[in-house]
N, C-alpha and C positions, 0 to 999 in steps of 0.2 A: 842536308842543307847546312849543319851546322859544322861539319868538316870542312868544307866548300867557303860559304857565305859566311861561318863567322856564329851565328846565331839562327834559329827556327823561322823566324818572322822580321820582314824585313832586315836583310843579311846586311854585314859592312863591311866584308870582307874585297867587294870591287872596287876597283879605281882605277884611272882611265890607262891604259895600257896593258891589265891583266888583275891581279891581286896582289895586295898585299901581303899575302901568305899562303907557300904552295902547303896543301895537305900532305903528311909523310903514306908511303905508300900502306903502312903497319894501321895506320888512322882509317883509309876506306877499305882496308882487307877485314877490319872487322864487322863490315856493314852486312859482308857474303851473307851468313847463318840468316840476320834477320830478315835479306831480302828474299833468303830461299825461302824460306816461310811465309813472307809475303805473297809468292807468285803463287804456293800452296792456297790462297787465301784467294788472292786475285780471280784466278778459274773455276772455284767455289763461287764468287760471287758473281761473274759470266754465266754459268748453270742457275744459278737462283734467279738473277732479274731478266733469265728469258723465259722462265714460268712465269711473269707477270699477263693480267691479262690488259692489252692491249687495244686502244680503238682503231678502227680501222683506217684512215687518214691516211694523206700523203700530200707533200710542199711542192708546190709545182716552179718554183724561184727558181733560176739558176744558181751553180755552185760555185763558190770561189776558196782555192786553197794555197797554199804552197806544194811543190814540185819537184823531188830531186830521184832520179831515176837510180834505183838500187838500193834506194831505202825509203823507212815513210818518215815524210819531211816534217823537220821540226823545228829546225833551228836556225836552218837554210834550204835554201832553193826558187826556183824560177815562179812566181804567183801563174797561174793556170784557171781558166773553168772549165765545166761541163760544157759550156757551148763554143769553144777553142780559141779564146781568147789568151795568149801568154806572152810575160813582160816581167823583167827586171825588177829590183827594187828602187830603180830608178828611175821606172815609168809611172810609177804608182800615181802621181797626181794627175796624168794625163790622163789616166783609167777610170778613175774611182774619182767620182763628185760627190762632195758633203752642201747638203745645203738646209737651211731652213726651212721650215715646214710650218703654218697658222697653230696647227693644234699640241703641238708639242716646243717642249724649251730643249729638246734636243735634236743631235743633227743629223740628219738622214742621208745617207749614202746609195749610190747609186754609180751603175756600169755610166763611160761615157754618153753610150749608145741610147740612154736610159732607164734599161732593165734592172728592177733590184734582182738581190743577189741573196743568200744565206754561205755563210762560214761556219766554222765550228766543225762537231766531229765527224759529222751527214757530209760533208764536204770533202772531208779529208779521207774519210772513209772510203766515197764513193770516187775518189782520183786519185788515191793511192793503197786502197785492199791490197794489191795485188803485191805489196813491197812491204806487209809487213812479214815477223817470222813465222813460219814453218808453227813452230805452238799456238803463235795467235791468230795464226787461218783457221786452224784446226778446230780453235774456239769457237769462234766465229762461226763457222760453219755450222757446228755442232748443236750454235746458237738458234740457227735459223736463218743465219744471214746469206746473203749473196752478195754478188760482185761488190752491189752499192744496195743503198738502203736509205725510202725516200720519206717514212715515216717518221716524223718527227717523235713522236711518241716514243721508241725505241730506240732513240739515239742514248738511253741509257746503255744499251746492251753493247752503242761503239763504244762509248766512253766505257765500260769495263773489260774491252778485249783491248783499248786502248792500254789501260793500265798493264795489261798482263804485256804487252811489248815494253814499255817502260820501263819494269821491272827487269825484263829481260837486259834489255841495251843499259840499267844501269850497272848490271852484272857482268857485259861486258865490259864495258871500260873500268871498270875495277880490273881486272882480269890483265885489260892490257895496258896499265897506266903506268909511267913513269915519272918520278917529280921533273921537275923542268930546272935548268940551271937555274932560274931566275924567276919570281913569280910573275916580272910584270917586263916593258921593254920602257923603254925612255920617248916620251912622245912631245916634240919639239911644239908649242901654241904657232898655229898658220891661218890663214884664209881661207873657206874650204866648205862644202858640204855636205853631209852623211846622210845617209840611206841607211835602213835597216828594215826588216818583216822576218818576224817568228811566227809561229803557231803558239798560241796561248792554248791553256783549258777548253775557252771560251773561242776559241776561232783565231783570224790572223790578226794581227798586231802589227799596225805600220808606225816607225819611225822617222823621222827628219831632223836636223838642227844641220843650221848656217851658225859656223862660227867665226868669228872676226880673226885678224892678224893677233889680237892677244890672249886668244884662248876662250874670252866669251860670248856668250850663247846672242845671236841676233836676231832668230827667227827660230819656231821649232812649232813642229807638226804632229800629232799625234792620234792617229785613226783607231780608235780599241774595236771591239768584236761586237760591245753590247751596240754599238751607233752602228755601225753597218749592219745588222739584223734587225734595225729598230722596223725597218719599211717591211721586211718580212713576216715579223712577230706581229706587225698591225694584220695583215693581209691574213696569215695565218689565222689568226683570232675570228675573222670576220667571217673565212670561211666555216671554221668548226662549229662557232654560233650558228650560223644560220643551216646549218646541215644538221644541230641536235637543239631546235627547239622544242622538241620533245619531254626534254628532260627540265624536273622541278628549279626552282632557283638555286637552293642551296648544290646542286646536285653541278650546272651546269659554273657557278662559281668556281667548284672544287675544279672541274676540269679544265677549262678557263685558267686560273694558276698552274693547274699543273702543263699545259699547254707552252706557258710561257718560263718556267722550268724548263723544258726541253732547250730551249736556246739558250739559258743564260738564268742556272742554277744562283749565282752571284746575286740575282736580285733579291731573291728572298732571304738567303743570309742576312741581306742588309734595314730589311722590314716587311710587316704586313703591308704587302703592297697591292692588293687586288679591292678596290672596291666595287661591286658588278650592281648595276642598279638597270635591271632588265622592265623595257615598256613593248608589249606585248599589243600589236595593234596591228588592222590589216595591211596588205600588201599591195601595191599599187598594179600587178600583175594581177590578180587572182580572177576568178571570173566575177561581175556582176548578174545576179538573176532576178530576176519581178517575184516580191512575194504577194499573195492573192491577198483580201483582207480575209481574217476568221469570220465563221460563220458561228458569231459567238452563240445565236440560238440553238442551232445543235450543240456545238458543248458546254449550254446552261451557264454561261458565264466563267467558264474555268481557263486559265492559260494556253498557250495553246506551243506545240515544241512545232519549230520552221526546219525541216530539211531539205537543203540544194545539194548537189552534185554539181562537180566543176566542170560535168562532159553535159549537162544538160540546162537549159533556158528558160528555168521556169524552178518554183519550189512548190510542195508540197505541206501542207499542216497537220498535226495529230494532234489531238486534242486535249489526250494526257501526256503528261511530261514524264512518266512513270512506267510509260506500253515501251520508252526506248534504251533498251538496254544490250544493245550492239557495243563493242569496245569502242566503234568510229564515233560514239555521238557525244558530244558536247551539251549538258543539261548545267544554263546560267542561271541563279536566282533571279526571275521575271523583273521583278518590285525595283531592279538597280541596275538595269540595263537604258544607255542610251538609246534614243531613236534610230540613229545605226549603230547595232551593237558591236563590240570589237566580238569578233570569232576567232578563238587557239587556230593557228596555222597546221592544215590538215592535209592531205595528198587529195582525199577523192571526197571528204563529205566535212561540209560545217553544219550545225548544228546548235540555236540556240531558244531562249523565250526571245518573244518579239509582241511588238508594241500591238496594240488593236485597229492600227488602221492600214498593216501591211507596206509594204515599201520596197528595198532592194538588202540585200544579203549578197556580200561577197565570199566567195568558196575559191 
C-alpha cells in the first residue's frame, strides 16, 4: 500500500486520472520475499480456522456478487446472484432499493423484486469458486469446502482461502508489471456520470457521482457492504436466536456477536456493539393444556411439580418437586412464579411449580 498509495492508511497517492506517482519496478520486486512468506502464512491459517468448531447454521438470502469470467472478480466485472439476476454497474439503481426502515437509522437494501440479499465472501465464493487459482481450490478443498458454502459461520475459512489468492495475484502483477510512461492521463472537467462496483473485504461496493460541466460533484451515491447486509444480519440473528434458546445468556450473546462478525468483522473494530437483553416468555404457538387443581391433602401441603406434553391435553402433578430429575424438566422456585408461569422453551415437555388452584400451562 505504501509503494502504490503513498502511505499504509488512507493512501494520497490517487488522483483523478491515475497517480501521482508511478512505483519504480525495483520498489514492488522487493515485496516478492515478504509476500512469499506471507502465502507461507496464509495456508497455515486456512488449515487452522478450519479446525474451528463450528455451529451448524446455514443463510437462506440470496447471493449477490460481482462476475467476471476467468477470474474471481474484484475489481471489475458484471454484478450477478445466485438466483440469475445479472446487470452492469449501470443498472445498479434499477436493482438494488435502499430504503428506510422504523427500527433502524440505517438503510436497508433490497433486490427490485424485493428479496434481501447477502454479499461479502459467501457470495463471492459461492459465484465464483470455480475462478479462483489452482493453490486456492486446493485450500479450499482441503478445507472442507465445496462448490459454495452457505454457513455464515465459516465464511472465516472464505475469507482465508481468499487471502491466499490475493497473495497470489498480488505476486503476479509484480511479476508482470511495468511502470507506465506516465503515472496518471489528463482528464478534461465535462458533464457526465460514473458508475463504479468493486468487491470490498466486506462484500460489493457500489459507486455513483454526476458531475457538472466544471468538474464538481452534483449528486453521488454510495451503497457499502455493511447496508446491503443490514436486512440479512437482522434475519440471520433471529433465526439463530430462536433455534439455540437453549443456550445461557452469556453463552447465546457471545454467539450472537460472533454471528454478526461473520458479515461485517468492521463493526466490532469500531466498538462493543452487542447489547443482548433476552425475555424469555411463552410462545404463541405452543400448545395450551388444563392443569387439574393439586390435591393438596395428599401431598400434606407441599408444592406440587405440573408436567404437560405438547402431543397431549391434559397435565399431570407430582407432588415432590425433587421425584423429577429427567434432563427435560424444568423445576422453578414455586414462591415467584406468575399465575401463568413463563415455561423455558422445550420440544416435547414443560415443566414447572404452579399455583394451587391449577389453570392452563402452555408446552
Amino acid at each position: 500500500m505504501e509503494a502504490v498509495g503513498g502511505r499504509a492508511i488512507h493512501p494520497v497517492n490517487v488522483r483523478v486520472g491515475g497517480f501521482y506517482r508511478a512505483p519504480a519496478r525495483a520498489e514492488l520486486a522487493s515485496l516478492n520475499e515478504p509476500l512469499r512468506q506471507a502465502l507461507d502464512g496464509a495456508l497455515e491459517t486456512v488449515r487452522w480456522v478450519a479446525g474451528f468448531d463450528f455451529p451448524d447454521h446455514a443463510c437462506g438470502t440470496d447471493l449477490l456478487a460481482l462476475s467476471r469470467p476467468g477470474t474471481y472478480a474484484i475489481e471489475q466485472g458484471t454484478v450477478v446472484t445466485r438466483s440469475g439476476l445479472s446487470f452492469p454497474a449501470t443498472g445498479w439503481d434499477e436493482h438494488v432499493i435502499e430504503e428506510q426502515v422504523p427500527h433502524s437509522t440505517a438503510l436497508h437494501a433490497h433486490l427490485a423484486g424485493g428479496g434481501r440479499y447477502l454479499t461479502g465472501p459467501l457470495a463471492r465464493y459461492a459465484l465464483g469458486s470455480r475462478w479462483l487459482s489452482p493453490l486456492a481450490r486446493e485450500a479450499a478443498r482441503a478445507a472442507g469446502l465445496g462448490e459454495a458454502c452457505d454457513n455464515p459461520f465459516r465464511s472465516i475459512i472464505v475469507r482465508a482461502v481468499e487471502t491466499v489468492y490475493a497473495i497470489e495475484e498480488a505476486l503476479r502483477l509484480i511479476a508482470a508489471y511495468a511502470p507506465p510512461e506516465h503515472p496518471a492521463v489528463e482528464v478534461r472537467p465535462r458533464a457526465a456520470t460514473g458508475y463504479g462496483v468493486t468487491e470490498a473485504p466486506r462484500g460489493t461496493l457500489y459507486h455513483r457521482y454526476e458531475i457538472d460541466a466544471n468538474g464538481l460533484i452534483a449528486t453521488a451515491r454510495i451503497v457499502p457492504p455493511t447496508s446491503q447486509n443490514q436486512a440479512a444480519i437482522e434475519a440471520d440473528l433471529r433465526d439463530f436466536v430462536q433455534a439455540n434458546l437453549d443456550l445461557d445468556d452469556a453463552e447465546l450473546t457471545r454467539r450472537c456477536e460472533q454471528a454478526i462478525r461473520n458479515y461485517d468483522p468492521c463493526i466490532s473494530c469500531s466498538a462493543h456493539f452487542l447489547d443482548l437483553t433476552v425475555e424469555r416468555s411463552l410462545l404463541t404457538e405452543r400448545t395450551v393444556v388444563s392443569v387439574p387443581a393439586p390435591d393438596f391433602a395428599r401431598t400434606g401441603g407441599a408444592p406440587v411439580v405440573v408436567s404437560a406434553s405438547a402431543t397431549s391435553s391434559a397435565a399431570t402433578t407430582v407432588p415432590d418437586p425433587r421425584a423429577l430429575t429427567t434432563r427435560s424438566a424444568w423445576r422453578w422456585p414455586w414462591t415467584k412464579l406468575p399465575y401463568r408461569p413463563k415455561v423455558p422453551p422445550h420440544t416435547d415437555l414443560g415443566t414447572c411449580i404452579f399455583p394451587r388452584t391449577g389453570g392452563e400451562l402452555a408446552v
